[in-house]
Structure formats: structure tokens, C-alpha cells
C-alpha positions in Angstrom: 12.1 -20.7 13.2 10.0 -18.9 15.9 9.4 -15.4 15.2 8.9 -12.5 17.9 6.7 -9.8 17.7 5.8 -6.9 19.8 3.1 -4.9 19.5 2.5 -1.8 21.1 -1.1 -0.2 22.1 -2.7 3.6 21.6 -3.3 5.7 24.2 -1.8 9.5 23.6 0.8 10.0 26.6 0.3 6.6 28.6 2.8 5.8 25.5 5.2 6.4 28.0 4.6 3.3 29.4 6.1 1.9 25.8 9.4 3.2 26.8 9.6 1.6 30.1 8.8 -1.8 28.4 11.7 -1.6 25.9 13.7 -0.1 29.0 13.2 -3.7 30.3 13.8 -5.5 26.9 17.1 -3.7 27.0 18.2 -5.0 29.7 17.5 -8.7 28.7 19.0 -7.6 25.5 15.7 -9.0 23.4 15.5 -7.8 19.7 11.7 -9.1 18.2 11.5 -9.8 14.5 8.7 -7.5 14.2 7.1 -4.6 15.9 3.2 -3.7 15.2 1.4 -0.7 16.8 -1.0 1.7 16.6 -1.2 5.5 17.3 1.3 6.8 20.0 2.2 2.6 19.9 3.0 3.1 16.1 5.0 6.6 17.1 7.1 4.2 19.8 7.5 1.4 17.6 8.5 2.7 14.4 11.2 5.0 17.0 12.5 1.4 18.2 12.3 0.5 14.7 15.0 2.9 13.4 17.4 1.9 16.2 16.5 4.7 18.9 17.3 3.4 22.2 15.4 3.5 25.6 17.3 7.4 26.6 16.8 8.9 23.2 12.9 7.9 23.4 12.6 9.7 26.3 14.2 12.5 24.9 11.9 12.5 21.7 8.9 12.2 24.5 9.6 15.0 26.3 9.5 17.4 23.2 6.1 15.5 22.2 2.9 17.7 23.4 0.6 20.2 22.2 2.4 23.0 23.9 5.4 22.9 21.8 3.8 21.3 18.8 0.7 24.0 18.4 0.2 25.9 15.6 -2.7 27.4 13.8 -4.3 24.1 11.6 -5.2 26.8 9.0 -8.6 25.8 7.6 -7.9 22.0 8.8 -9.9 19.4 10.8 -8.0 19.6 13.7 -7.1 21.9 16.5 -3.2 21.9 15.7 -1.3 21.3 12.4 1.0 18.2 11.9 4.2 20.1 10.5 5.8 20.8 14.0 5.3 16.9 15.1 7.0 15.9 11.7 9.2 18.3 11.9 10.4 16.9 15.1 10.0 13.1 14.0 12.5 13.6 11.2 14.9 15.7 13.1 15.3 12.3 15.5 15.2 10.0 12.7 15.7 11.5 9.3 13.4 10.6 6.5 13.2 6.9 6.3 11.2 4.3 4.5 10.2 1.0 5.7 12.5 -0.9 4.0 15.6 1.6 5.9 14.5 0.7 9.4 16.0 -1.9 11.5 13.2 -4.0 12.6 10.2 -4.0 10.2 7.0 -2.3 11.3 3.4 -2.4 10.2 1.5 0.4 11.6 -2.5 0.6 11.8 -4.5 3.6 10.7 -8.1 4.0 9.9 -9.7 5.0 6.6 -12.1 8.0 7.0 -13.7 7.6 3.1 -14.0 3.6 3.4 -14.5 3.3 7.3 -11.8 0.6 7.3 -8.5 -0.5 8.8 -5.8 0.0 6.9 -2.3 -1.4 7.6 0.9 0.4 6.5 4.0 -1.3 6.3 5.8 0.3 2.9 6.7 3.3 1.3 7.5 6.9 3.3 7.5 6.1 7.1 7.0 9.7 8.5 3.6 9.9 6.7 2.4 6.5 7.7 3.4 7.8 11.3 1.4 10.9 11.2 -1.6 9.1 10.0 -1.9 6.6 12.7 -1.3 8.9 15.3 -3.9 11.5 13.8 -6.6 11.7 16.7 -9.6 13.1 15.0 -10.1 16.8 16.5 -6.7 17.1 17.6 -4.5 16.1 14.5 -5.8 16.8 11.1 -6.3 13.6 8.4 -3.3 12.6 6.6 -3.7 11.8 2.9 -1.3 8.9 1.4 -2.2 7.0 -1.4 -5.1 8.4 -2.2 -6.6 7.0 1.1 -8.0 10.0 4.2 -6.2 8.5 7.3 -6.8 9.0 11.2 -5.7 7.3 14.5 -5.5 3.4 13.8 -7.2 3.0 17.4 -10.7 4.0 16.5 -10.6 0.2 14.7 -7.3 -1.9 16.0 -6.1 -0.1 19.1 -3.6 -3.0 19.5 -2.6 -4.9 16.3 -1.5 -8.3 17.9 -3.4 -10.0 14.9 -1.5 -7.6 12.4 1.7 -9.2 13.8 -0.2 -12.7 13.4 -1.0 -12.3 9.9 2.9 -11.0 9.1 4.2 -14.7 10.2 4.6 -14.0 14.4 4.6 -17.3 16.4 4.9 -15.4 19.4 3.7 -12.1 20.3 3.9 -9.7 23.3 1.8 -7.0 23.1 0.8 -4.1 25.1 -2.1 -2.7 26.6 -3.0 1.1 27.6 -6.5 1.0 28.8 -5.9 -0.3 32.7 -7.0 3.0 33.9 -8.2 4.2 37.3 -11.9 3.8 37.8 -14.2 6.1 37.0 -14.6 9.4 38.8 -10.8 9.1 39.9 -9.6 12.7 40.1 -6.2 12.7 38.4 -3.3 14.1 40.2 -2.5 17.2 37.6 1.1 18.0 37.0 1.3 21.5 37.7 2.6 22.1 33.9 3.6 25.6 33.4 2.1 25.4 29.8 -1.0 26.9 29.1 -2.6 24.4 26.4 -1.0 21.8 28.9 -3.0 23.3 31.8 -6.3 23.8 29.8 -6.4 20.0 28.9 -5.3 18.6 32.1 -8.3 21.2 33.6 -10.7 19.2 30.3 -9.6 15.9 31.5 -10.6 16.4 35.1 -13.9 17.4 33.8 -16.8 14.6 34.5 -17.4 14.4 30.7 -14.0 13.9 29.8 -13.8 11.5 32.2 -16.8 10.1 30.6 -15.0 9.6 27.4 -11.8 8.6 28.6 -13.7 5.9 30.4 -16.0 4.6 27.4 -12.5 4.3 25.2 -10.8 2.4 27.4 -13.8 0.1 27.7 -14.1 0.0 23.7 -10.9 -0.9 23.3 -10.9 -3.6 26.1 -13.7 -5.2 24.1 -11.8 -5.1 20.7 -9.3 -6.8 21.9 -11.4 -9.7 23.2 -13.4 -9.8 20.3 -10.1 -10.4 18.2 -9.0 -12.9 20.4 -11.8 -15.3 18.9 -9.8 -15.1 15.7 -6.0 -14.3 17.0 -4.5 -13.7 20.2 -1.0 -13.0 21.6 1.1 -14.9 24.1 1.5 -12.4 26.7 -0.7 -9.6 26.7 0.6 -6.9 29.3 -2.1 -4.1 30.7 0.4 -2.1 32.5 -1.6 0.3 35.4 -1.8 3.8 34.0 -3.3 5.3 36.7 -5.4 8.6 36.0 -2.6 9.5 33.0 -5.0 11.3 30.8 -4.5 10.7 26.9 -2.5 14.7 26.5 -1.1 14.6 30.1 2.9 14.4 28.8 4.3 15.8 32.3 3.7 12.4 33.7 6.6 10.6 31.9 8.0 9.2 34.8 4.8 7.8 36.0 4.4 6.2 32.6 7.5 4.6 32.3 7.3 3.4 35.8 4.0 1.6 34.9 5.6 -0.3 32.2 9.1 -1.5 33.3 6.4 -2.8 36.5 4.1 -4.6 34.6 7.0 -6.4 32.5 9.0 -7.1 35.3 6.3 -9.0 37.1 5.3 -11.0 33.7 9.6 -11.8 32.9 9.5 -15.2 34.0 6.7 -16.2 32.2 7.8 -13.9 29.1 10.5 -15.7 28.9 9.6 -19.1 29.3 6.7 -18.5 25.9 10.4 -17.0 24.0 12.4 -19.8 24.8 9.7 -22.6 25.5 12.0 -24.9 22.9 14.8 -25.6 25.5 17.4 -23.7 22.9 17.5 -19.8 22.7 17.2 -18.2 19.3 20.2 -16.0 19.3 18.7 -14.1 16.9 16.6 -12.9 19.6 19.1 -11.3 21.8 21.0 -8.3 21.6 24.9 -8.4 22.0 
């Protein structure tokens, strides 16, 4: 039996672009077998995986930025603590493990001590959450099994060959790095927050930009260099404008971005799903 995967990308508050996908998966009533992510894709996907739909990710999104999630890190490598952001994960989905959720989900994180990839697909989900969306600076190290995790993206910023290696004969995964070119002013949101404003005023800033740039460009190149050993079937690189990595104001922008980008890959989305002639009804919703 064919098996569907979808994997979802990093890329801070473009994420919203994950909700409009699954806002178009909806719709088609598709189910995958698997999800895979990384970082804000991990975040996304392991929401999808506990059976939140399309509305209640976009109310979980709109409580997820710095301004309400700040607190002092205490002696910590980052900026802001973690409690508040697990705090509001398990208010929206309790305290699951893997083996609870409705779809299983492998998430990618990185291992500061060994310098290595490390895939987590078992055990607490929360945690594993927090460590592969822990942006070095911003979010502090998680420690799990005795490992020192960050953000999954500094090594796998889009885990289609994750989904490979767990048995997926098709795979549609998701790419945040389309960005505006270089030396693109973004269009700030006029947030009312004052962390919010401060890092929309950063990202405007030509060394930001700088860095923005290079990352998208890094992770561009990862995923060609992985395609020498695995690649998906569809990989979709919806447009995310001048959407800075903290700019959460612009989640309709986001979301717009994605449900675009499927739309005008659906016919040939669907074709790679049900290539055989005979739909898997396994695949469908309803």
C-alpha cells in the first residue's frame, strides 16, 4: 500500500503558510499516513497530529509570539524562557506522547554536544516540540535524553528524507525559504507590541536582512543536496514575501501564501496520490 507523507518546513512565523496548506487538504478531505517537520513545521505538524483542525491552528498561532510568550530566561541561553510557549502548547493539546497522537510524527532537532541531527518520534511530545523549535538565541536548549537540543533547521530544515526513511512512497513537503529578494523593505504590521515592534524594526535592518537572506539560501542548498539521496514528489515553495522569521501579525498573508501555492500544484498533487487509477480510502477524510 502507498503511503503519504507530509512534511512541513522551518521558518519562525512564515509557519503560517502551514495552516493554509492543511486549509486546502481539508477541503479535499486528505489524511497522510505520516507528517515530518522541523521547527515552527514540527510545531504545525505535531498540532495536525493531535487532531487540531485548520480554525483551531489559527487560534493557537495567533497566541504564538514573543510578546505574549516573554519572560525573563533566568541565567539561560536565550532571550526568553520556554515555560509560557509550553504552557500554551499543552493548554491546546494536553500532554501527549507520540504513541497518543492521531497521525504519527517524527520531528527533527539538532544536537548541540554531538553537532548532529537527531530525529524524535517517541516518548513526551511537548519536549520534543520545544527542542525543535528552540532557535539558538531566542529559545533556550532543551535537554531530553541526556542529549542538548536546538532548532532541527540548522541541519534538516525540511525532513522529506525523514519521511523516506519511515516507509513514505509519496511525499509532499513544504518549503519556507521563497522569500523576497534581497534589500526588499518588508511591509511592517504596525503591531502595537513593543518586543513585536523592536524585531520587525531588527528585521528591516540591512544585516538582518543579511541573515535572513543567507538562511534561506542555506537551506535551499540542503535541500538539493538531499535530493541526491531522497527527494519528495511534490515539493511546494509557497511565496512568503518579506514575512520576517518573528513577524506573527502577518497571518493572513501567510496563510494566503500557502492555500496559493497548493491550489496551483492540486492537479498534479493529486494525480502523484492517486497515480494507480484506484483511490486509497485510507487517504481521505469522511
Amino acid at each position: 500500500m502507498k503511503k503519504f507523507a507530509l512534511t512541513l518546513g522551518g521558518g519562525g512565523a512564515r509557519g503560517a503558510v502551514h495552516i493554509g496548506i492543511w486549509m486546502e487538504m481539508e477541503r479535499l478531505k486528505l489524511i497522510p499516513h505520516l507528517i515530518t517537520g522541523t521547527s515552527i513545521g514540527g510545531i504545525i505538524g505535531g498540532l495536525i497530529a493531535s487532531g487540531l483542525n485548520s480554525q483551531e491552528l489559527i487560534t493557537f498561532y495567533k497566541k504564538l509570539d514573543l510578546a505574549r510568550l516573554y519572560t525573563l530566561p533566568l541565567g539561560k541561553p536565550g532571550i526568553t524562557d520556554s515555560k509560557r510557549f509550553e504552557k500554551l502548547i499543552q493548554d491546546t493539546i494536553g500532554r501527549p506522547t507520540f504513541a497518543n497522537l492521531k497521525i504519527p510524527l517524527a520531528v527533527v532537532a539538532t544536537d548541540l554536544i554531538e553537532r548532529t541531527e537527531v530525529v524524535l518520534d517517541e516518548g513526551d511530545l511537548i519536549s520534543a516540540l520545544l527542542a525543535t523549535s528552540a532557535f539558538p538565541v531566542v529559545l533556550p536548549p532543551v535537554e531530553r535524553y541526556g542529549l542538548t537540543l536546538v532548532d532541527g533547521g540548522i541541519l534538516n530544515n525540511v525532513p522529506f528524507d525523514v519521511a523516506r526513511a519511515r516507509g513514505a512512497t509519496r511525499v509532499l513537503a513544504v518549503s519556507l525559504s521563497n522569500s523576497a529578494p534581497y534589500g526588499t523593505q518588508p511591509e511592517n504590521g504596525g503591531s502595537k507590541r513593543l518586543i513585536n515592534r523592536m524585531l520587525s524594526a531588527a528585521e528591516s535592518m540591512p544585516i538582518w536582512q543579511v541573515v535572513s537572506t543567507v538562511s534561506d539560501i542555506l537551506t535551499a542548498r540542503s535541500i538539493d543536496a538531499r535530493y541526491g539521496i531522497s527527494r519528495p514528489d511534490i515539493l511546494l515553495k509557497p511565496y512568503v514575501g518579506t514575512i520576517g522569521l518573528f513577524d506573527f501579525d502577518n497571518l493572513d498573508q501567510g496563510i494566503e501564501a500557502g492555500r496559493q501555492a497548493f491550489r496551483e500544484a492540486e492537479a498534479e498533487i493529486m494525480n502523484i496520490l492517486f497515480s494507480t487509477g484506484r483511490l486509497n480510502n485510507e487517504w481521505l477524510r469522511g
